[in-house]
N, C-alpha and C positions, 0 to 999 in steps of 0.2 A: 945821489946819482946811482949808487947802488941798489936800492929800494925801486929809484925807479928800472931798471932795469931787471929787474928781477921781475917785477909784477909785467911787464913787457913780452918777456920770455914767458914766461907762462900763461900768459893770457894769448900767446900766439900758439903755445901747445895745448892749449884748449881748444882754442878752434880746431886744429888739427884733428882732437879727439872726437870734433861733432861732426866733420866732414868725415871719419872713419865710423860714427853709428856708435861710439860710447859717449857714455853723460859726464866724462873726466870728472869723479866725486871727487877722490881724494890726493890722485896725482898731483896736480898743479897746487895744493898747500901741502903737500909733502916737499915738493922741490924746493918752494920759496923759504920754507921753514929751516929747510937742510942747509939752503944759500944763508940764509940769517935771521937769527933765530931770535931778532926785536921786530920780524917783520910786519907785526899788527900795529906797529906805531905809525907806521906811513897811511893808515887808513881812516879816513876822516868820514864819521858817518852822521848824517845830517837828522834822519831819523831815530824814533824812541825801540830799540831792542828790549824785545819779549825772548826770555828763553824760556822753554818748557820740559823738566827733568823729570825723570823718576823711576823706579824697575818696570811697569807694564804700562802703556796708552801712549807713550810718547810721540808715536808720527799720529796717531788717529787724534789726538789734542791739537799739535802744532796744525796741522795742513785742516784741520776746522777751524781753529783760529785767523789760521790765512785764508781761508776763504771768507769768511763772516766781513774780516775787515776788505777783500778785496772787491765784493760783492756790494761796500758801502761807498765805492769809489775808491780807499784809499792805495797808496801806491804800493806795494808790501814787496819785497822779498826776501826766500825763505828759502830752507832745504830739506823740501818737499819728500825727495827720495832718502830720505834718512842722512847718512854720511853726519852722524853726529858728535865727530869726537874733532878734536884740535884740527886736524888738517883740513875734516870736511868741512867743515868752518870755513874757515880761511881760505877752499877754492870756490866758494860761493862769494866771498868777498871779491877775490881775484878777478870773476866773473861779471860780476856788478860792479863795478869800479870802471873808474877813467884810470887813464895814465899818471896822474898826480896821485891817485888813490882815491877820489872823492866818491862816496858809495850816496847815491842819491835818491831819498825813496821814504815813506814816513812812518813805513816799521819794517823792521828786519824783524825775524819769528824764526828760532831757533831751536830743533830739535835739539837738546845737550844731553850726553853721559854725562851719568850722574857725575864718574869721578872728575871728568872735566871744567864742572860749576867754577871751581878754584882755580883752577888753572887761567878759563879764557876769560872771566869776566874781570881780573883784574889790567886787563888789556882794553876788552871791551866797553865800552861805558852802557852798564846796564839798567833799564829802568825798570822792567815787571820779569818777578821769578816764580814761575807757578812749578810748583811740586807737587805729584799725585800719589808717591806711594809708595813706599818700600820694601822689596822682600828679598830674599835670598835670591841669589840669580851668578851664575859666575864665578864662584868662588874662587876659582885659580890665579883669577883677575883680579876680582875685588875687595878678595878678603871676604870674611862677616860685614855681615850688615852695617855693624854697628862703627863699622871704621867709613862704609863712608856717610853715614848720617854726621859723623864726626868730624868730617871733614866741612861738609856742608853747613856744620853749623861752626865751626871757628869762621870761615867765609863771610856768614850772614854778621857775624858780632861787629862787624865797622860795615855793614851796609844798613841802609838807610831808605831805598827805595822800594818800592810797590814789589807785596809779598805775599802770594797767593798759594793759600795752602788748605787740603782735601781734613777736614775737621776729623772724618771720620779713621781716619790712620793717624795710632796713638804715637807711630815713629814719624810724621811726618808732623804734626800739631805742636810738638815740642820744638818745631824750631822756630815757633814765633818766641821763644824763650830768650833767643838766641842775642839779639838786642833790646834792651829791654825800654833802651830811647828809641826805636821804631815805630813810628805809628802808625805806620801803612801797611797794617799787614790784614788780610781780607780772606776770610774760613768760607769754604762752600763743603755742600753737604746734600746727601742725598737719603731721603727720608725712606719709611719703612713700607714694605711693599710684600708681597702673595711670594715673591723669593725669599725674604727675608725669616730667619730662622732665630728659634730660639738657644741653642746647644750651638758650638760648634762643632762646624764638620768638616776643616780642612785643617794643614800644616799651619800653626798661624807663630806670626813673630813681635808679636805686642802685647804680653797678656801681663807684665807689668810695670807699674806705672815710674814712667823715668824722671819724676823728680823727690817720691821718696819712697818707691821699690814696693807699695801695696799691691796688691794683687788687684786689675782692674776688676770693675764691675759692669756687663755688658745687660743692656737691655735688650738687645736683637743684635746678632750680627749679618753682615751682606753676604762675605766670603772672607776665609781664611780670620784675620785678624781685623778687617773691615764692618764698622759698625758704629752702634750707638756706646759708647759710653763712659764711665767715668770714674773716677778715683774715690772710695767710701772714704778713704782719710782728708785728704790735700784739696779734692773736686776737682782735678786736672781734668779735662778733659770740657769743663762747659766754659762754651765760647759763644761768642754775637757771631751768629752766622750770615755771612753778607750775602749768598747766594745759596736757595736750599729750592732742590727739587720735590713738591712733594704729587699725589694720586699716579703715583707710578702704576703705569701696564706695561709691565714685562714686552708680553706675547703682542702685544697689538701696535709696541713703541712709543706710546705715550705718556707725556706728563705735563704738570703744569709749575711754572713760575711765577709765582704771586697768581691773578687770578686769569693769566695766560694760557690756553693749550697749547703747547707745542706737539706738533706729529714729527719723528724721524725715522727712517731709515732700518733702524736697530732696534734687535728685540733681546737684548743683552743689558742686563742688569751693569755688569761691566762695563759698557758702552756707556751708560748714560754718567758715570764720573766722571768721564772724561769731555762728555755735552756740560757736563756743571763747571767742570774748567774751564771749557771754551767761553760759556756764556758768564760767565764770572769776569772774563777779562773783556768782553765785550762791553758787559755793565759800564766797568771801569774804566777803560774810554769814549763811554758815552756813545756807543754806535746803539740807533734807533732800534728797541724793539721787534719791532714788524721787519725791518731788514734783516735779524738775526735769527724769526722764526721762519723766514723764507729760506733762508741757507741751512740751517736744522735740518728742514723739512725735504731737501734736494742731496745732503751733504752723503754720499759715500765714498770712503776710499778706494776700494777695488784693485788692492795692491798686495790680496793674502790676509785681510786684517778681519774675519766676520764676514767674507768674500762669501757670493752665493751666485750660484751656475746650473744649467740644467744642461747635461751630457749625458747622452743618449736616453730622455728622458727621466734621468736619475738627479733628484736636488741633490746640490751636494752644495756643501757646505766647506772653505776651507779657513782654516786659523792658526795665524804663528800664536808657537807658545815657545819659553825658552827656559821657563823655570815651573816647579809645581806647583805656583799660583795659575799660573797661566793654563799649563794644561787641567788641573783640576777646575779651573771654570768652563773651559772647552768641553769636557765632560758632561755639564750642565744641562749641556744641549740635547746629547743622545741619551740623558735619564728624561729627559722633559718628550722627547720623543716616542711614544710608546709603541708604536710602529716597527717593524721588522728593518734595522738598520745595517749599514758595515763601516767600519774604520779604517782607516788608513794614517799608521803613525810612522812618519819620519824621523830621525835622531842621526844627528850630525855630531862629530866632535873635534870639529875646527878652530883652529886659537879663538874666533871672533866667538865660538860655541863656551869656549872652555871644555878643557880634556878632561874635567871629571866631570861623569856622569853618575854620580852616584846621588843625584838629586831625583833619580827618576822612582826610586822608593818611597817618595811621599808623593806618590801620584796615586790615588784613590781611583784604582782597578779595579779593587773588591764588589762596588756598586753598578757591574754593566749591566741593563737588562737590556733584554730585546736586540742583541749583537748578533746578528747573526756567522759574522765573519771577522777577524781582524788581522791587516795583512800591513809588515809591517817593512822598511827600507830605509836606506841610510848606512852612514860609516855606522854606525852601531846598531845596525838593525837585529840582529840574536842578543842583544842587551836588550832591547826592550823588549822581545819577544818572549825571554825567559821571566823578566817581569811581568809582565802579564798573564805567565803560564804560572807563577808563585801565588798569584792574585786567586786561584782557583778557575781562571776561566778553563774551558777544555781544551787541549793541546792539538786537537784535530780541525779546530776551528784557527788557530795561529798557521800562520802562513809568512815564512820571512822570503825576502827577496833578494836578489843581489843587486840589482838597479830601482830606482824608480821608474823606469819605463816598466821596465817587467811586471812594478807594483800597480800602476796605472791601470796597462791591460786587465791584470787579472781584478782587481778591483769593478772592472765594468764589465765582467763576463757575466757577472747577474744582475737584474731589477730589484732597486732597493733605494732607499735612501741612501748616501754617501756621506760621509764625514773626514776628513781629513786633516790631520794636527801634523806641522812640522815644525823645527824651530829653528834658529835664528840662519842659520847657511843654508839650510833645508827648503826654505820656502818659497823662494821665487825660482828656484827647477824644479819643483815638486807641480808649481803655477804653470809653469810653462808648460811641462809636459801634459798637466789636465788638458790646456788650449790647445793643445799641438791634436791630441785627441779627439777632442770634440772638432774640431776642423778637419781632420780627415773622416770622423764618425756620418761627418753631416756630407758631403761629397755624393 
């Protein structure tokens, strides 16, 4: 009677919050959880739960996964807008449910922090775990890396169902290690391509090998510690890969699957890991083919993720990044751009950011060409600014802000291309102020 009354009450302060124009993410499983904290046991869910973890692609995986499968009929719900930690969880539950609890529907598709793998699935009954990647990110929160690969892999040693994991990250392939009676575990991978480099050239956090400490051997890398390769002592690293993207175009978004084209959306090397996640788990429940290069081929987020806008004539381009994986591949962009460009970087440092920022020193500034300007805002905006001005860029071309409105305006007092990186609290007012912009620009 308690449970039901619980999900009751907050399914009626949900609606509340829809009739007042908020999406109630995380209130209504913050309250039920606060009320009683076994409250995921009252939840009966009929369908197979997908969760999808890791430090970077996590919504742009999840909400292509959900569409792929919902574009094939089936019933799915998901939480689309991120809210991926325990409570966001459980007000999507709260939301899709009856009064008994019964959540009716034939996938649930879950964006999860990483730390939270352990936590929710020993509640939730999980069927497929796709992991993409791991790097530093958070540290005030999450510690090193290495505690939560650690965590994620004591989790995995008594799981047994459908395990999807990015072959080419040597931290994330080590967790098919993790049980060694599982045999549902399924490597996707993404071949070599005109980005594909031979040296690395970013922070990387895999260079040796975690089952006996050789120094890997890399035949090409993507980014950062992403790539081909493999262990000269042990051969860690070569695996049967069940989904391998190969004739990658960058620039143009294409590639092929066995002897399939796919066309998308994304002309992000980055991007297309997370298309080999999504189709990977497609694969493996069996959704047709040609259904899945149709939603490929339609599929954009448009929520800040590789987002692309024309205001006031100016492309611009906007991208969360939240760590220096992230922004060093956002980067990528305005090297490939040879074009007279400008930036616009945002830096936040809000609990959900994490208060150290001292991760912004492996963000590879050294390499701007063609900047014409770069103007920056945010709770730390003279923190990135001075980084950037360490970088050797010229000091007369920095421009900090005290708002992002302010950053905005001045940002489109010239004709240029646009580029804009913000991270994780930074970027949907960083979004809205671009909109807000171009809506009164266009007037």
């Amino acid at each position: 009677m308690k449970k039901f009354l619980i999900v009751m009450i907050t399914k009626l302060i949900t609606g509340i919050l829809r009739l007042l124009g908020k999406n109630a993410g995380n209130l209504p499983g913050n309250l039920a959880l606060k009320w009683d904290k076994s409250i995921f046991e009252y939840f009966k869910i009929t369908g197979k739960v997908i969760a999808v973890t890791g430090t970077n692609g996590k919504t742009m995986t999840n909400n292509c996964i959900s569409q792929i499968l919902k574009e094939n009929g089936k019933k799915v719900i998901s939480n689309l807008q991120g809210n991926n930690m325990e409570t966001g969880i459980l007000s999507v539950l709260i939301k899709n449910s009856n009064l008994a609890g019964k959540v009716n529907c034939d996938y649930l598709v879950f964006e999860t922090d990483e730390s939270y793998v352990p936590v929710l699935y020993k509640r939730i009954p999980l069927d497929c775990l796709v992991v993409l990647n791991f790097f530093r990110d958070q540290l005030d929160r999450n510690g090193e890396m290495e505690t939560l690969i650690l965590k994620i892999q004591k989790f995995l040693q008594t799981y047994s169902g459908n395990l999807i994991l990015n072959a080419d990250d040597p931290n994330v392939s080590r967790l098919s290690k993790a049980n060694p009676e599982n045999s549902n575990i399924f490597f996707y991978s993404v071949d070599k391509c005109g980005e594909s480099t031979k040296e690395l050239h970013e922070a990387a956090e895999g260079t040796y090998c975690p089952v006996c400490r050789t120094k890997l051997q890399y035949e090409y890398y993507q980014y950062a510690h992403v790539g081909k390769f493999e262990c000269p002592e042990c051969h860690y690293g070569k695996v049967n890969i069940y989904q391998l993207l190969t004739q990658i175009d960058v620039e143009n978004g294409t590639f092929k699957i066995g002897d399939n084209l796919y066309k998308s959306q994304y002309d992000s090397l980055y991007a297309f890991y997370d298309l080999a996640a999504a189709t990977a788990v497609a694969k493996l429940y069996q959704i047709p083919e040609e259904s899945v290069k149709q939603t490929i081929e339609k599929f954009v987020l448009n929520n800040g993720r590789l987002e692309k806008l024309v205001v006031k004539n100016n492309n611009t381009t906007i991208n969360l990044a939240k760590n220096p994986t992230g922004v060093n591949v956002s980067l990528r962009f305005l090297r490939r751009d040879q074009n007279p460009k400008e930036l616009l970087f945002v830096l936040n440092d809000n609990i959900p950011d994490g208060k150290d920022v001292s991760w912004i020193w492996d963000i590879d500034f050294e390499k701007l060409e063609s900047v014409e300007r770069i103007i920056t805002a945010g709770l730390r905006s003279y923190d990135i600014a001075i980084r950037i001005k360490t970088a050797g860029y010229p000091t007369q071309k920095i421009i900090p802000c005290m708002s992002i409105k302010e950053a905005v305006k001045k940002l489109y007092e010239t004709q240029n291309a646009k580029y804009v990186i913000a991270n994780y609290t930074a970027i949907q007012t960083t979004r809205k102020e671009i909109l807000e912009y171009k809506a009164s620009s266009e007037k």
